[in-house]
N, C-alpha and C positions, 0 to 999 in steps of 0.2 A: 140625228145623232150618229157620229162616226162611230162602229162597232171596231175597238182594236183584239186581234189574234189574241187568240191566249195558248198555254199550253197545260194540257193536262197532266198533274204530277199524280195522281192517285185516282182511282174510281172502284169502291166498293160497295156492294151491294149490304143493307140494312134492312130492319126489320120495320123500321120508317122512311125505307126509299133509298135508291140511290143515293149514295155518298160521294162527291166529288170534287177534290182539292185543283184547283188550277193557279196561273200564274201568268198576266200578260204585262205585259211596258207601255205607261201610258208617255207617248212621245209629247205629247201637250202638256204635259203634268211634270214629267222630267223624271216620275216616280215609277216603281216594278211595283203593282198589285198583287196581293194572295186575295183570292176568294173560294169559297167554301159553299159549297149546293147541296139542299137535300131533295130529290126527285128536280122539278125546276125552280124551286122557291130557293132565293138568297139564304144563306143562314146570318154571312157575316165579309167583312173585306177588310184586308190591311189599309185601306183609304181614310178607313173611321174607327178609330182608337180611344177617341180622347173616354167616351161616355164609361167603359170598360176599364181602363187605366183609374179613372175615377170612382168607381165600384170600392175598388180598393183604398183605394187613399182617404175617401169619408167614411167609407166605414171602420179603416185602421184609426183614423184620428180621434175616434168615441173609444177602442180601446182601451183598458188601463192595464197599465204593469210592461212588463219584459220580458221576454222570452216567450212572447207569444206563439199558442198555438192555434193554427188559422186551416179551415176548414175551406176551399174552395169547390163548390160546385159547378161542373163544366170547365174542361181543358179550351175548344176551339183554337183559334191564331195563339194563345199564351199569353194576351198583355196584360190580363186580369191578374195572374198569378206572377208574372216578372213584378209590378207596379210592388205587389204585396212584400215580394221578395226584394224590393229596394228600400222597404221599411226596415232599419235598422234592430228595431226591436221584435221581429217576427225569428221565433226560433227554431220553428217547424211547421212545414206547411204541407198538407194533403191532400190532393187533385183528383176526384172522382170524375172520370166519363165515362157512359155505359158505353161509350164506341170502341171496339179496338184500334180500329183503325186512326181514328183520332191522334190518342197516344202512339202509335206507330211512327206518324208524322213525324213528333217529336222527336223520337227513341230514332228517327232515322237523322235528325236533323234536315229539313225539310222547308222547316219554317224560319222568317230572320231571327225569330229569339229563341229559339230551341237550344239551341248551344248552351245559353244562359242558362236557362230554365233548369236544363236536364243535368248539368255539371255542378249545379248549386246543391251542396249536401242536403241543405234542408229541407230540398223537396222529395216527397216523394207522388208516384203517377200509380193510380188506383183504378183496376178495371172494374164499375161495380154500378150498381144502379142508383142514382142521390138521392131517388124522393122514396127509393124502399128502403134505403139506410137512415132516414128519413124518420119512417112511420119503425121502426123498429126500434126497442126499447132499449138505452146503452145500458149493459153490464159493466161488471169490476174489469174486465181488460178494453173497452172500447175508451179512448179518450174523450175528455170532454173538452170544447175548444172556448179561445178568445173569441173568436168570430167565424161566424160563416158566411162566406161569399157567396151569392149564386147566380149567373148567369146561362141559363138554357132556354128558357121560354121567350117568345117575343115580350109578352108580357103575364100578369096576372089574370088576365081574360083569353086571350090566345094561345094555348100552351101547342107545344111542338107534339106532344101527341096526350089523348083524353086522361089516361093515367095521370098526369102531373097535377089535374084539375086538384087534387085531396087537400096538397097543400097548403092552397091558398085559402084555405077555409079558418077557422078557428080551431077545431080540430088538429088541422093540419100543420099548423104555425105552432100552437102547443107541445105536438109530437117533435118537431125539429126546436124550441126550445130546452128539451128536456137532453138536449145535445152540447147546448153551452154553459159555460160555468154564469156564476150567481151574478156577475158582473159581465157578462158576456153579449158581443152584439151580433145582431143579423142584417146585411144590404143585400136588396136586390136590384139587379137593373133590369129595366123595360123601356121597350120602343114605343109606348103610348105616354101620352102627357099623363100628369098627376091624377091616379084613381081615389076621388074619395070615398067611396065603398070600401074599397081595399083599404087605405088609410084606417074606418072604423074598424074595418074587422083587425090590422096590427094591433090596433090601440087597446081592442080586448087581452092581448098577449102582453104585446111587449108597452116599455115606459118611454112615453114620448116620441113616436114614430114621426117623423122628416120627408117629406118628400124634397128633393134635388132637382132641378132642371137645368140639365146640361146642353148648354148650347154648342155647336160647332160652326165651323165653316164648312161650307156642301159645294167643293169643286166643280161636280156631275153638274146640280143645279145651277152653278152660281149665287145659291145664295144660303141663309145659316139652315140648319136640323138641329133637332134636338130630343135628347134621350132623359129617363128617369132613373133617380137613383135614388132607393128607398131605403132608410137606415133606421132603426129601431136597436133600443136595449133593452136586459132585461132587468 
């Protein structure tokens, strides 16, 4: 496998490893990649969009009403949060990532949809932690949302670091329930196929949980991948 150059746009150090934005040209592809490192593990690539893009669009489409207000967990590349923002009836959306840096990217314009993203009134970009806003109990000034998107973990068994494990429990799904209004949905995306454990344990919380399989086309391979996208109401 040909290894093409890339260039390093950012490199900061985290509390879960190095952090490292890059950017190469794949001449075979015809296309300019972003990818995003934490210590040597992938986190994510401008290559593969669709499963992310899709986060949002099934879980807006269980939505009801207008002027939705839509909870996004995890900034990375943007497409999860632009996808949301092309919902017509999203009328406020708020982007937590515990990384500075992350949002930085954006805030710098760095990435190809940052411009979009960060110029769109309705968003705003949140330095904070998701799974301890999370476990904390909303007050009369914390909003409650239409929907919560989350994208950070590989998946519900893999998490990017041990902390995150809380909320895939019942427990944990209960506490980020009590975040959405009474009509209110939750998706999450993962890189493993359909977990039916995890499906049981939504199904204690939320009504009617969905598992998605999003299939793609895999250039690298030549041939398809595919991601999960988990949607549940309450």
């Amino acid at each position: 496998m040909r290894i093409h150059p890339f260039e390093e746009l950012d490199w900061q150090p985290t509390a879960m490893g190095d952090l490292t934005l890059r950017r190469r040209t794949d001449a075979a592809l015809g296309v300019e990649i972003f990818e995003v490192k934490l210590g040597e593990e992938f986190l994510m690539s401008s290559l593969f969009t669709v499963a992310e893009e899709q986060l949002a669009t099934l879980g807006l489409a269980v939505a009801v009403g207008d002027r939705l207000k839509v909870l996004v967990g995890g900034l990375g590349l943007g497409y999860t949060a632009i996808a949301a923002l092309r919902d017509a009836r999203v009328g406020a959306m708020t982007v937590i990532d515990t990384m500075p840096a992350v949002i930085d990217w954006h805030e710098r314009g760095l990435l190809p949809v940052s411009g979009e993203l960060t110029s769109d009134p309705r968003t705003s970009l949140v330095l904070d932690d998701f799974f301890a806003v999370m476990r904390r109990e909303p007050d009369a000034t914390d909003p409650l949302y239409d929907a919560i998107l989350l994208d950070v973990d590989h998946s519900p068994r893999h998490q990017l670091d041990p902390s995150h494990a809380d909320l895939y429990t019942e427990a944990g799904l209960s506490a980020l329930s009590r975040h959405l209004k009474p009509s209110g949905v939750f998706a999450l995306w993962s890189d493993d196929p359909p977990d039916h454990e995890f499906m049981a344990v939504m199904a204690l919380v939320f009504a009617e949980p969905a598992a998605h399989v999003i299939d793609f086309d895999n250039p690298v391979t030549g041939g398809v991948s595919s991601n999960t996208v988990y949607v549940a109401g309450t």
